[in-house]
N, CA, C and O atoms as a GROMACS GRO file, in nm:
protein
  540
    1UNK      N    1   0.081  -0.118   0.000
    1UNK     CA    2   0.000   0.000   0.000
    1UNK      C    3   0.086   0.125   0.000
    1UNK      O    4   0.042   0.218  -0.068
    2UNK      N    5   0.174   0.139   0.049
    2UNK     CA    6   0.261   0.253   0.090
    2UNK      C    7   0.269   0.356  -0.010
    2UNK      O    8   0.181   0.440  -0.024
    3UNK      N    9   0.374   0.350  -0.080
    3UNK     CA   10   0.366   0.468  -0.222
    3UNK      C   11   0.342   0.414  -0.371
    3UNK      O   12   0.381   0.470  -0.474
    4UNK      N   13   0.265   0.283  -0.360
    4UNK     CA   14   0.215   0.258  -0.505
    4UNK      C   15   0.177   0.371  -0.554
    4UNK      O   16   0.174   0.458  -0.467
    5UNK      N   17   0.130   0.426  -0.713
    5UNK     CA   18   0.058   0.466  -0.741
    5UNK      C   19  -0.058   0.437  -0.764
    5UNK      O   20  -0.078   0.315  -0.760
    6UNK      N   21  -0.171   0.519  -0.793
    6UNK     CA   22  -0.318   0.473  -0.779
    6UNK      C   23  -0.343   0.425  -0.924
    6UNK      O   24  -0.438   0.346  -0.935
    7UNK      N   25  -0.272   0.459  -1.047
    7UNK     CA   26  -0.275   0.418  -1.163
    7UNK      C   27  -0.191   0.345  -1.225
    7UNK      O   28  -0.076   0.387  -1.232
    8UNK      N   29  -0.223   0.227  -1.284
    8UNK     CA   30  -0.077   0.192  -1.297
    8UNK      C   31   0.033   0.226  -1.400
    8UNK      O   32  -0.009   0.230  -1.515
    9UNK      N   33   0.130   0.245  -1.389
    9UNK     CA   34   0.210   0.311  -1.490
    9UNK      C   35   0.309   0.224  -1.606
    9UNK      O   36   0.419   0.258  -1.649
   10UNK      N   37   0.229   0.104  -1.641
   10UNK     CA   38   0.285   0.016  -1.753
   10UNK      C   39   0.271   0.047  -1.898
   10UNK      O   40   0.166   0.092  -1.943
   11UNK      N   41   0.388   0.022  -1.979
   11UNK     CA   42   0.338   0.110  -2.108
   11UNK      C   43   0.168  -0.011  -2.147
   11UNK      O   44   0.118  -0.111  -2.095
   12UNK      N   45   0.135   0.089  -2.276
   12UNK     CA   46   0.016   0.052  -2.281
   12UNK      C   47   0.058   0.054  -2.469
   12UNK      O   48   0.070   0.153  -2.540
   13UNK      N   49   0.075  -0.098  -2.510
   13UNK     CA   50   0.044  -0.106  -2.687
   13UNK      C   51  -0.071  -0.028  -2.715
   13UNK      O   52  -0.176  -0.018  -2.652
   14UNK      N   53  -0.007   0.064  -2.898
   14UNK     CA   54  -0.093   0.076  -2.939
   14UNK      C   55  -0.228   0.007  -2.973
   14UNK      O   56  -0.337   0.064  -2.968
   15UNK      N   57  -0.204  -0.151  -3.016
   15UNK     CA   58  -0.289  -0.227  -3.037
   15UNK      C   59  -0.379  -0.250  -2.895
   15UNK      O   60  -0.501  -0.238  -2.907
   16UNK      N   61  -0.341  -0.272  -2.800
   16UNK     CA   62  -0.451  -0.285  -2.694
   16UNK      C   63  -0.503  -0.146  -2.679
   16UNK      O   64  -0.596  -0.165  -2.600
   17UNK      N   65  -0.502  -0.013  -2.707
   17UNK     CA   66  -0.538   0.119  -2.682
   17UNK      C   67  -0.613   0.105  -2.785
   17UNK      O   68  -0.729   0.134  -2.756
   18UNK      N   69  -0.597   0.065  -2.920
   18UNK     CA   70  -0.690   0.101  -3.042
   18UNK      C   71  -0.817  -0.074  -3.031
   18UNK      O   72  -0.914  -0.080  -3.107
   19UNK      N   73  -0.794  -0.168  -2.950
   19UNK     CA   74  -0.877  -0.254  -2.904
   19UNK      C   75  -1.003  -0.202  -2.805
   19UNK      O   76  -1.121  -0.187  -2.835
   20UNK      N   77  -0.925  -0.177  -2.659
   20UNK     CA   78  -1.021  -0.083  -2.582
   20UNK      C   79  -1.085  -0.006  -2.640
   20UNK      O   80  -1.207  -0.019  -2.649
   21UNK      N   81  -1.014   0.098  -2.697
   21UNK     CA   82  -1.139   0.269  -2.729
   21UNK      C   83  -1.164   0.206  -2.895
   21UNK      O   84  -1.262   0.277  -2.914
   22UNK      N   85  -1.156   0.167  -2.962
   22UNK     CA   86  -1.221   0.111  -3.078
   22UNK      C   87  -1.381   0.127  -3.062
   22UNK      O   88  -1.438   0.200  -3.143
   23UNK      N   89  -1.459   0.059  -2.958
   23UNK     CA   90  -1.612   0.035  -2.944
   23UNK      C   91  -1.644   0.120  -2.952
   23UNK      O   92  -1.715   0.143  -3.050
   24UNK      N   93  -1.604   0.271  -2.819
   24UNK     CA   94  -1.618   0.367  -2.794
   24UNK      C   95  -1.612   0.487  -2.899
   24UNK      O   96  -1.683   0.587  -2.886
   25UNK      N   97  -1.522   0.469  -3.003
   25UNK     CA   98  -1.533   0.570  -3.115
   25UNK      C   99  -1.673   0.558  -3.206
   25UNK      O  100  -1.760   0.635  -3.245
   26UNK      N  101  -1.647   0.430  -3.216
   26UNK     CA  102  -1.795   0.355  -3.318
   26UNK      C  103  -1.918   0.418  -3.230
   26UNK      O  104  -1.996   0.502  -3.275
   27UNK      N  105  -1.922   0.368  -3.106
   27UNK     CA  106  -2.062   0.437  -3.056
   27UNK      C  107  -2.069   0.580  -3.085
   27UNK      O  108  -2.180   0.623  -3.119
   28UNK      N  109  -1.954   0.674  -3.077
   28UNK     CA  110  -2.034   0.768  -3.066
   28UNK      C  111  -2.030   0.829  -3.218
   28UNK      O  112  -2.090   0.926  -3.266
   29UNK      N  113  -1.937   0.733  -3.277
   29UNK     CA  114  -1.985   0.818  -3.442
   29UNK      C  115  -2.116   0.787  -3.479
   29UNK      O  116  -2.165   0.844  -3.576
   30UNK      N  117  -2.185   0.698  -3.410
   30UNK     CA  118  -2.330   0.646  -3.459
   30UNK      C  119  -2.408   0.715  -3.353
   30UNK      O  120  -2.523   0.674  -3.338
   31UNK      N  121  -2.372   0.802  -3.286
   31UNK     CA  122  -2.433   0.887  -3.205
   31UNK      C  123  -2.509   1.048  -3.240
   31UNK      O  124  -2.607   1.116  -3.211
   32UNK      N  125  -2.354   1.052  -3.341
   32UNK     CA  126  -2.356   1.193  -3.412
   32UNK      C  127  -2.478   1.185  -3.520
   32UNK      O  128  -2.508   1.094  -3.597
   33UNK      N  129  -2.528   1.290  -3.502
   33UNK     CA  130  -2.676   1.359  -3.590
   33UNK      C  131  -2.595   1.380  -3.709
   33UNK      O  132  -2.472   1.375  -3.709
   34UNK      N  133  -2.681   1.407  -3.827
   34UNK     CA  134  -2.647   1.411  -3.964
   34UNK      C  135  -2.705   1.570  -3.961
   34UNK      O  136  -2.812   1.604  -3.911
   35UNK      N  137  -2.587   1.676  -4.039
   35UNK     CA  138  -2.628   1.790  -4.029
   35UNK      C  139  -2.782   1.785  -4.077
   35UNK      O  140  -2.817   1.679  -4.128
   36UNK      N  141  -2.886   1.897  -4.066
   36UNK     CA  142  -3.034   1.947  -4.128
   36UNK      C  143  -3.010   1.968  -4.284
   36UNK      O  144  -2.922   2.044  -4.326
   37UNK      N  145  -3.073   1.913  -4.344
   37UNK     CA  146  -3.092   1.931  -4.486
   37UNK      C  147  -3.114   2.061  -4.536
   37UNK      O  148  -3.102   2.149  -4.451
   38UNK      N  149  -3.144   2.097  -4.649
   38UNK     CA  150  -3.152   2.242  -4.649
   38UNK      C  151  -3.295   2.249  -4.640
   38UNK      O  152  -3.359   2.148  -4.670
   39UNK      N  153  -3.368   2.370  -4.596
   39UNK     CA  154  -3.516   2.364  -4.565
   39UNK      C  155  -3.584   2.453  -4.656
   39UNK      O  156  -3.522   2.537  -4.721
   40UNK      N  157  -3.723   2.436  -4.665
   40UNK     CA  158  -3.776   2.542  -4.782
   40UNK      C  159  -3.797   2.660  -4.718
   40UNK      O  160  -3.799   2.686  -4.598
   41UNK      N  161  -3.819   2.759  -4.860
   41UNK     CA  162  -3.797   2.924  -4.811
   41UNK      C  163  -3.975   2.955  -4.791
   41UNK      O  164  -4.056   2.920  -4.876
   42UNK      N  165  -4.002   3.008  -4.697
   42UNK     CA  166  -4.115   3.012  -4.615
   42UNK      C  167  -4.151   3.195  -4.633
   42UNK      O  168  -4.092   3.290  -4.582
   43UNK      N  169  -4.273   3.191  -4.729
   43UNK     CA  170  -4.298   3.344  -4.797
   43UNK      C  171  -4.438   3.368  -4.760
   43UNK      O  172  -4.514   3.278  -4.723
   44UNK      N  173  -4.462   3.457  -4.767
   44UNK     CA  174  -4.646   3.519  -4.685
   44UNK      C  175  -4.726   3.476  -4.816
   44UNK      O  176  -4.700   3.515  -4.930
   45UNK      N  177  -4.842   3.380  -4.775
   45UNK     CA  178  -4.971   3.362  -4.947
   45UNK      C  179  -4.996   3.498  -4.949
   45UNK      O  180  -4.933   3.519  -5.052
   46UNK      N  181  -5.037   3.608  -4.917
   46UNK     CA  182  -5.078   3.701  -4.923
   46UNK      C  183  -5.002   3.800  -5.065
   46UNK      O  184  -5.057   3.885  -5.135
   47UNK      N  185  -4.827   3.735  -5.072
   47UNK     CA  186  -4.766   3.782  -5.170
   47UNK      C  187  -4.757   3.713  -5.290
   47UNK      O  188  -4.659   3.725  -5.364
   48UNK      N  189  -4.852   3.641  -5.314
   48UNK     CA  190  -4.902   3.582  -5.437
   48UNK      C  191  -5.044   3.533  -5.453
   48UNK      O  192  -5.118   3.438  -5.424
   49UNK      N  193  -5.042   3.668  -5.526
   49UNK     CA  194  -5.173   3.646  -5.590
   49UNK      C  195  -5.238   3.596  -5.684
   49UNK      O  196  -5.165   3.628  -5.778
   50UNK      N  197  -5.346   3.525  -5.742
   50UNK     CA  198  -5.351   3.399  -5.777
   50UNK      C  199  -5.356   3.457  -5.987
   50UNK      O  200  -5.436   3.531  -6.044
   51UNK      N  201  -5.253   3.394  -6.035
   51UNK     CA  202  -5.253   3.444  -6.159
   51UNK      C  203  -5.127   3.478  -6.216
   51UNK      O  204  -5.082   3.462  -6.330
   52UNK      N  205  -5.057   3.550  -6.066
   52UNK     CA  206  -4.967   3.659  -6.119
   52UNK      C  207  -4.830   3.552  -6.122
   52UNK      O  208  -4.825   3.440  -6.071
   53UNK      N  209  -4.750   3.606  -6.178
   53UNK     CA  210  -4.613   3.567  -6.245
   53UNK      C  211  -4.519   3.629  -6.065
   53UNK      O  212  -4.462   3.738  -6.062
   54UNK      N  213  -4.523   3.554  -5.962
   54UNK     CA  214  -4.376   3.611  -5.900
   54UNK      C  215  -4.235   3.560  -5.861
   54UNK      O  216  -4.213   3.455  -5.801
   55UNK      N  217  -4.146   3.648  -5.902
   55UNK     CA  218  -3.982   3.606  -5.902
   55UNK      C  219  -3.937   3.628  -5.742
   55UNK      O  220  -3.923   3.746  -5.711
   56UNK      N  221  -3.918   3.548  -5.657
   56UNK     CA  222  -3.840   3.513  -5.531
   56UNK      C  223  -3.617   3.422  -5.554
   56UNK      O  224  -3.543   3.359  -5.631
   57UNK      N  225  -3.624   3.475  -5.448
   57UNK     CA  226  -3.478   3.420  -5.449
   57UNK      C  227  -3.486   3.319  -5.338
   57UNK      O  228  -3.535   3.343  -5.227
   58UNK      N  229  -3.414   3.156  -5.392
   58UNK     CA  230  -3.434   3.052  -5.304
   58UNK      C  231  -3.287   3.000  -5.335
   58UNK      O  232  -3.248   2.973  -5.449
   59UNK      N  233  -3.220   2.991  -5.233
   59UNK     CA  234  -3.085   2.998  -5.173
   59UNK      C  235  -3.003   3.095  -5.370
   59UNK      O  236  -2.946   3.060  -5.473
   60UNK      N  237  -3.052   3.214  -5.309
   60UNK     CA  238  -2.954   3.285  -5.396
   60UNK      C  239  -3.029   3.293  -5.547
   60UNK      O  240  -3.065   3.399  -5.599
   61UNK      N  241  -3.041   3.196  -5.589
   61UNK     CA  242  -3.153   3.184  -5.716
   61UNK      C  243  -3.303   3.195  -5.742
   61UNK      O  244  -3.401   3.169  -5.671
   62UNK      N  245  -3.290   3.245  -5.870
   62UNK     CA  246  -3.441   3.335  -5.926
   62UNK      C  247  -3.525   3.189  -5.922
   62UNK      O  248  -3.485   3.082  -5.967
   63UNK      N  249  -3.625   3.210  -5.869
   63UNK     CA  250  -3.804   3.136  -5.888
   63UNK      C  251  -3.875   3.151  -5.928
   63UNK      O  252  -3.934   3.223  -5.848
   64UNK      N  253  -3.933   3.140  -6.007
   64UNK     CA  254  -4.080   3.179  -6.021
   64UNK      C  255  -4.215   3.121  -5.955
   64UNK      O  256  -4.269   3.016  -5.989
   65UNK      N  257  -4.248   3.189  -5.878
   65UNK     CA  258  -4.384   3.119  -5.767
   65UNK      C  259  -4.536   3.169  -5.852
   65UNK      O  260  -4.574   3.282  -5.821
   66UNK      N  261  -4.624   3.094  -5.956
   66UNK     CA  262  -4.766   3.111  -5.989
   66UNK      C  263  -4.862   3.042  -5.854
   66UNK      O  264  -4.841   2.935  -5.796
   67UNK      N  265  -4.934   3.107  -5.838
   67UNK     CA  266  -5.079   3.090  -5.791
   67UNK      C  267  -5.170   3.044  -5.868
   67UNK      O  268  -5.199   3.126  -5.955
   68UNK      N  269  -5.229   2.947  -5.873
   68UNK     CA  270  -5.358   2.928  -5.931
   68UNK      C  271  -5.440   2.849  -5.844
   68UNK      O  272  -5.384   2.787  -5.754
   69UNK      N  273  -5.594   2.840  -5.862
   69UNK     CA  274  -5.692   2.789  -5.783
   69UNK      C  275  -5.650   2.626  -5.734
   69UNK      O  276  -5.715   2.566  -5.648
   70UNK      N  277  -5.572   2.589  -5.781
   70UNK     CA  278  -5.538   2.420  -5.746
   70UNK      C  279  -5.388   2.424  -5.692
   70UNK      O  280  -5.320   2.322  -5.695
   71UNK      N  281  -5.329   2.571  -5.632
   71UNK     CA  282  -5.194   2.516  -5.554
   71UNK      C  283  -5.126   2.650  -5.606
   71UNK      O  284  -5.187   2.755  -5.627
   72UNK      N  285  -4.952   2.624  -5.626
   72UNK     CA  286  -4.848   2.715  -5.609
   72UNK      C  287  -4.776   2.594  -5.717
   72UNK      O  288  -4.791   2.472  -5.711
   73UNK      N  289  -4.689   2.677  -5.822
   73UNK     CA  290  -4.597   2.582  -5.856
   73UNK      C  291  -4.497   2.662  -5.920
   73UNK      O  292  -4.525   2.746  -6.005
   74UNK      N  293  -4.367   2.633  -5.875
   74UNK     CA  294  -4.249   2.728  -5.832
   74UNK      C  295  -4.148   2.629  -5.984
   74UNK      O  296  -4.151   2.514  -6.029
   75UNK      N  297  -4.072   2.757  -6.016
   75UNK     CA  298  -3.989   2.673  -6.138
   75UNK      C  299  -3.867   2.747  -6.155
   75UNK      O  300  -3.894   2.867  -6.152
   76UNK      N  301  -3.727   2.723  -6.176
   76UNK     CA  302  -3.592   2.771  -6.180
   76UNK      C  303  -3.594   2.858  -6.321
   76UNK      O  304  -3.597   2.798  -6.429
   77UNK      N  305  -3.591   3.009  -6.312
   77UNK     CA  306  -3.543   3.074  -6.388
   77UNK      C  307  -3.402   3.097  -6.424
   77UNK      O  308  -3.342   3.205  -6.424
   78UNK      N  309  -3.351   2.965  -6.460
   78UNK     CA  310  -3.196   2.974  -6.493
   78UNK      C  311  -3.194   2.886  -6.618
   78UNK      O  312  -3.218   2.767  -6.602
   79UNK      N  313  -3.169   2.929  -6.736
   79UNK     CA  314  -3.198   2.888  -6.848
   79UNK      C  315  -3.104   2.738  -6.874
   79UNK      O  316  -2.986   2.738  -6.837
   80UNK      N  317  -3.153   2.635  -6.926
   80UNK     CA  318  -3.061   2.534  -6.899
   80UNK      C  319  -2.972   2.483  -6.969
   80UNK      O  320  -2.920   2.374  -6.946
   81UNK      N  321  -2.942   2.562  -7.069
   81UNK     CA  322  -2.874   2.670  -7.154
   81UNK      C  323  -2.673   2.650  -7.103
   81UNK      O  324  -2.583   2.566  -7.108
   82UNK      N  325  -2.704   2.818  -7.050
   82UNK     CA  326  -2.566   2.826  -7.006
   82UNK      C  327  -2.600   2.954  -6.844
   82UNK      O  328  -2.530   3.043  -6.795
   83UNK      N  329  -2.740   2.898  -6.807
   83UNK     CA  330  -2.739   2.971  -6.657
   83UNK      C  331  -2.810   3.042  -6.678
   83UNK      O  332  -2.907   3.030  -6.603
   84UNK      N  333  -2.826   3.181  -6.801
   84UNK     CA  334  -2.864   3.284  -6.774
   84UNK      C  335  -3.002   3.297  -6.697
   84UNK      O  336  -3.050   3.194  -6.647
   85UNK      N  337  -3.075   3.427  -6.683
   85UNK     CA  338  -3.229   3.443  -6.603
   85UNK      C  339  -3.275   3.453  -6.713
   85UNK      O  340  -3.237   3.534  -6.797
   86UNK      N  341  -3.353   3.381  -6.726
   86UNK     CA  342  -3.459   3.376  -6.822
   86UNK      C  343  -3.582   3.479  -6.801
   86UNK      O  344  -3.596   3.501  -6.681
   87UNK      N  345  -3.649   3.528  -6.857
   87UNK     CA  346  -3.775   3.620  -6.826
   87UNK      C  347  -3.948   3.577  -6.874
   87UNK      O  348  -3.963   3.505  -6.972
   88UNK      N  349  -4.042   3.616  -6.816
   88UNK     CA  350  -4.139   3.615  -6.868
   88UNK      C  351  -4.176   3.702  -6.989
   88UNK      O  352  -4.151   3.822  -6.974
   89UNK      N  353  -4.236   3.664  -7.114
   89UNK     CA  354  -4.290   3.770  -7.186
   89UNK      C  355  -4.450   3.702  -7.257
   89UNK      O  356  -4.493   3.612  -7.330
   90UNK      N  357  -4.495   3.821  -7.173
   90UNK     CA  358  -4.658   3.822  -7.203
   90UNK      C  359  -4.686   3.817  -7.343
   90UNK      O  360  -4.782   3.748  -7.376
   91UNK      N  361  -4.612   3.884  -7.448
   91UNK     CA  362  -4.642   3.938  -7.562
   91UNK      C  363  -4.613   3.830  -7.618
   91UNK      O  364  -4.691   3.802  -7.708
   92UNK      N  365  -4.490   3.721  -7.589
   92UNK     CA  366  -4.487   3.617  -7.682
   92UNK      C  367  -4.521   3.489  -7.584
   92UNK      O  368  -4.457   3.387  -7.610
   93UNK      N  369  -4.610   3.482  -7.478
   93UNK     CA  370  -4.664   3.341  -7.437
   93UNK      C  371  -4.565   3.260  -7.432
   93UNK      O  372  -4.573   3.151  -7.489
   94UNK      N  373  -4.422   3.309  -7.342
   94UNK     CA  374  -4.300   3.231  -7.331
   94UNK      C  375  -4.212   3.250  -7.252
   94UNK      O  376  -4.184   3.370  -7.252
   95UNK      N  377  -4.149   3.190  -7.180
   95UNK     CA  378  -3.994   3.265  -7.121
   95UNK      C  379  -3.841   3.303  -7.203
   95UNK      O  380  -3.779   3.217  -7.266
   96UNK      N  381  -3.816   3.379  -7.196
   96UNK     CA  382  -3.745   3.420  -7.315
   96UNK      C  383  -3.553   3.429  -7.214
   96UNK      O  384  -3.522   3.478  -7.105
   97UNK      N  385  -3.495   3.379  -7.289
   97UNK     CA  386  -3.372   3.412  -7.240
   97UNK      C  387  -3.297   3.518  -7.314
   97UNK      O  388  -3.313   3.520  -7.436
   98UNK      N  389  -3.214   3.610  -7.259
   98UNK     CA  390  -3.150   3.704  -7.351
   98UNK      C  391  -2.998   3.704  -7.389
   98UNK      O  392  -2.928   3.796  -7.431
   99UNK      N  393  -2.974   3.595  -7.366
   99UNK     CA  394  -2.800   3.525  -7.352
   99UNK      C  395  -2.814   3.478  -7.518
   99UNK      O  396  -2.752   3.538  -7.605
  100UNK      N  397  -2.891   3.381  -7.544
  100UNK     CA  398  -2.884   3.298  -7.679
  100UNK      C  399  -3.024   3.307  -7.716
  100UNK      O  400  -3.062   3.192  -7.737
  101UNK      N  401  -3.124   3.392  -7.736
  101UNK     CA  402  -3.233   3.403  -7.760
  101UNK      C  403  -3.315   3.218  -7.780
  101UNK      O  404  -3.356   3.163  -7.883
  102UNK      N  405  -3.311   3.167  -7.633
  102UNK     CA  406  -3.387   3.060  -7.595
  102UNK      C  407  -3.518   3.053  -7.553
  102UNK      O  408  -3.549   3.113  -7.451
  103UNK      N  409  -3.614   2.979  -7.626
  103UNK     CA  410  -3.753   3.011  -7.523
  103UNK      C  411  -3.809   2.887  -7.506
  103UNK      O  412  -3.794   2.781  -7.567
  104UNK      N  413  -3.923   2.943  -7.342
  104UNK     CA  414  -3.967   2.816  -7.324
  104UNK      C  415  -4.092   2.822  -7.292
  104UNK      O  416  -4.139   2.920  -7.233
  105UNK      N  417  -4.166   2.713  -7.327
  105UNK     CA  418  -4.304   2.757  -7.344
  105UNK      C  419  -4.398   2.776  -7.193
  105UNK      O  420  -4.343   2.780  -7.083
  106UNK      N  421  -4.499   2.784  -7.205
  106UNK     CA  422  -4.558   2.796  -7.010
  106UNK      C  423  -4.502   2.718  -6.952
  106UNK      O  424  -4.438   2.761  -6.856
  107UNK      N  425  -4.500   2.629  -6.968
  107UNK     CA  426  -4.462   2.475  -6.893
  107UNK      C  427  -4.315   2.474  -6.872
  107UNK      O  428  -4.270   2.377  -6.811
  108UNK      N  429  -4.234   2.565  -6.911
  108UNK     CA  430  -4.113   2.583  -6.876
  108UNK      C  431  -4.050   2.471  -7.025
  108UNK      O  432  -3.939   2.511  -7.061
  109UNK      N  433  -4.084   2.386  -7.084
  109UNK     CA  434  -4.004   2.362  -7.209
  109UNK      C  435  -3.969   2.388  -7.283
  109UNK      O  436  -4.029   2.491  -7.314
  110UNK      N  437  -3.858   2.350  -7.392
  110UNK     CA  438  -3.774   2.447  -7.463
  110UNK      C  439  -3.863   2.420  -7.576
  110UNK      O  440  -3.936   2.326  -7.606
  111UNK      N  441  -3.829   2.557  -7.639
  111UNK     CA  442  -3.900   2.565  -7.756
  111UNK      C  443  -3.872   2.641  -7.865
  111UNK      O  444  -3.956   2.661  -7.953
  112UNK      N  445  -3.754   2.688  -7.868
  112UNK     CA  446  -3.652   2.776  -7.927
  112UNK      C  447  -3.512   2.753  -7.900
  112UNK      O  448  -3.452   2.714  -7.800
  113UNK      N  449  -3.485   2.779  -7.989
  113UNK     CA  450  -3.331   2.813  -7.970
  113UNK      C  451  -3.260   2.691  -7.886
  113UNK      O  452  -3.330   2.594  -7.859
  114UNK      N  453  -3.140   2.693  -7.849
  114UNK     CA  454  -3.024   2.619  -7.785
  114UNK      C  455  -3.061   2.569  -7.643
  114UNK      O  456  -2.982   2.499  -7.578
  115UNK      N  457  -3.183   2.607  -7.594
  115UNK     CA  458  -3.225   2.513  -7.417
  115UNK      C  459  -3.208   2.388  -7.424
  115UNK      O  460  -3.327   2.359  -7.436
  116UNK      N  461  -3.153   2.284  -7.426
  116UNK     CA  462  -3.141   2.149  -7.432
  116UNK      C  463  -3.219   2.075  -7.337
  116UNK      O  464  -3.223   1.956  -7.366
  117UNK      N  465  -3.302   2.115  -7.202
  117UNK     CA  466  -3.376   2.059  -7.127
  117UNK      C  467  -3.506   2.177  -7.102
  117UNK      O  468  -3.508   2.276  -7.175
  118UNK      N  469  -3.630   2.156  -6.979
  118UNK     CA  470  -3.699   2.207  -6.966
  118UNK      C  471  -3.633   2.281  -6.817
  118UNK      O  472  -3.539   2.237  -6.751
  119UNK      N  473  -3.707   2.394  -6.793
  119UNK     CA  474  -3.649   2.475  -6.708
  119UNK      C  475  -3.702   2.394  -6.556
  119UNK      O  476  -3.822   2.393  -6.530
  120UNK      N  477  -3.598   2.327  -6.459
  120UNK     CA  478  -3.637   2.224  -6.358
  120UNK      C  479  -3.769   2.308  -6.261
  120UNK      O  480  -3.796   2.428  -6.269
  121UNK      N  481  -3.808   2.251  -6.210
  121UNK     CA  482  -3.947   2.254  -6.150
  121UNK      C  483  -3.920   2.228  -5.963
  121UNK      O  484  -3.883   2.119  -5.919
  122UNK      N  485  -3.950   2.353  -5.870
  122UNK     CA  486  -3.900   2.295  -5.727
  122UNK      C  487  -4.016   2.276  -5.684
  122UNK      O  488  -4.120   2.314  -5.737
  123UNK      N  489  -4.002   2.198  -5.557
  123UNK     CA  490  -4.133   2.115  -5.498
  123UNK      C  491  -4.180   2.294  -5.419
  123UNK      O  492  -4.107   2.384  -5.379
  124UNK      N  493  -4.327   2.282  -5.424
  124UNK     CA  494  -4.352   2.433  -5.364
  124UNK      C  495  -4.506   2.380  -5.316
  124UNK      O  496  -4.553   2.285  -5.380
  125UNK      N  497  -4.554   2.415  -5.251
  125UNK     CA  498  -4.701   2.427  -5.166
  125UNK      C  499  -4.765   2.479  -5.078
  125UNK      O  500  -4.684   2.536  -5.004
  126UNK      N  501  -4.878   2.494  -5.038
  126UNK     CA  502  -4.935   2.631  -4.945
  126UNK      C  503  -4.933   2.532  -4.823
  126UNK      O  504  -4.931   2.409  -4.826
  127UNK      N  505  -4.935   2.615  -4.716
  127UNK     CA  506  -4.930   2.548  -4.565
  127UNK      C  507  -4.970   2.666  -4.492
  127UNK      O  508  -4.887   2.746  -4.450
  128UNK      N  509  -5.133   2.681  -4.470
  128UNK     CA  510  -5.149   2.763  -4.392
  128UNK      C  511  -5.159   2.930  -4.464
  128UNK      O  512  -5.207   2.952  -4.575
  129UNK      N  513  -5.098   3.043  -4.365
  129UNK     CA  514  -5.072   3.147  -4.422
  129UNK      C  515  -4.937   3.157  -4.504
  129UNK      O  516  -4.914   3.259  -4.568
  130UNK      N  517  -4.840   3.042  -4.501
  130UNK     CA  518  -4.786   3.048  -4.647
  130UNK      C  519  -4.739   3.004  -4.726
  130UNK      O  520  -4.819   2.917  -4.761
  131UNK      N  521  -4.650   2.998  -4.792
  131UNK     CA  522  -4.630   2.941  -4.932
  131UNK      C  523  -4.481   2.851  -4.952
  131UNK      O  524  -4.397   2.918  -5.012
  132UNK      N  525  -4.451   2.762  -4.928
  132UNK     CA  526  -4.318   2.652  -4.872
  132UNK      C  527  -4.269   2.699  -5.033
  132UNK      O  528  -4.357   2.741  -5.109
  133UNK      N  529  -4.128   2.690  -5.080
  133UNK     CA  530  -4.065   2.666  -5.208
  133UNK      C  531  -3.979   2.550  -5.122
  133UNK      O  532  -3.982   2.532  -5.000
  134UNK      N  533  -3.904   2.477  -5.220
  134UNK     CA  534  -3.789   2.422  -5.187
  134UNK      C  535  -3.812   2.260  -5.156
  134UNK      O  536  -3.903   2.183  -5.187
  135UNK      N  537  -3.697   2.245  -5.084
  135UNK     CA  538  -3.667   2.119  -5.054
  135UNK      C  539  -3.704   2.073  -4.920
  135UNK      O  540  -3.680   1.958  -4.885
   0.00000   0.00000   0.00000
């Protein structure tokens, strides 16, 4: 008993150190939460009114959010092209890009020019007083 120490002081192999705490790492990496996904951008119904054409920014990028009597349906104004913002034009019943004169019809498909796909489509719906875009 006299002046032992209370711990004992024998070397300790790596291999028996990476045996012991081995379990212990595993538990708690299966412990750790998976960061939050990205969440949708959460806008007042009140700012879309049912008909109208509106452009919102959802992480940084142009949207377009329509209203109509059966929902909300939100679509990427980035031409699929080479990026540019594409625009609405009333006069020609199309979205018109001004990079490579690309257009796409309501439905966001190409229908002119160099668009090689349809302009992608984000999940969007009403909840309440408002209007979810996103993921």
């Amino acid at each position: 008993m006299g002046n032992e120490p209370a711990i004992s002081m024998r070397p300790f192999s790596r291999r028996a150190f990476l045996t012991a705490c081995a379990p212990l790492a595993v538990s708690c990496a299966r412990t750790k939460s998976e960061p939050p996904g990205p969440r949708p951008v959460e806008l007042p119904l009140e700012s879309f009114p049912a008909g109208v054409r509106v452009t919102v920014r959802v992480s940084g990028r142009p949207v377009e959010v329509l209203r109509s009597d059966s929902g909300v349906t939100a679509r990427s104004l980035l031409c699929t092209h080479q990026g540019c913002e594409v625009a609405w034009s009333d006069a020609e019943n199309a979205y018109r890009c001004p990079c490579h004169e690309g257009r796409y019809d309501s439905e966001g498909r190409p229908k002119e020019g160099p668009p090689p796909l349809p302009l992608p489509t984000l999940p969007a719906r009403i909840d309440g007083p408002h209007v979810l875009v996103g993921p």
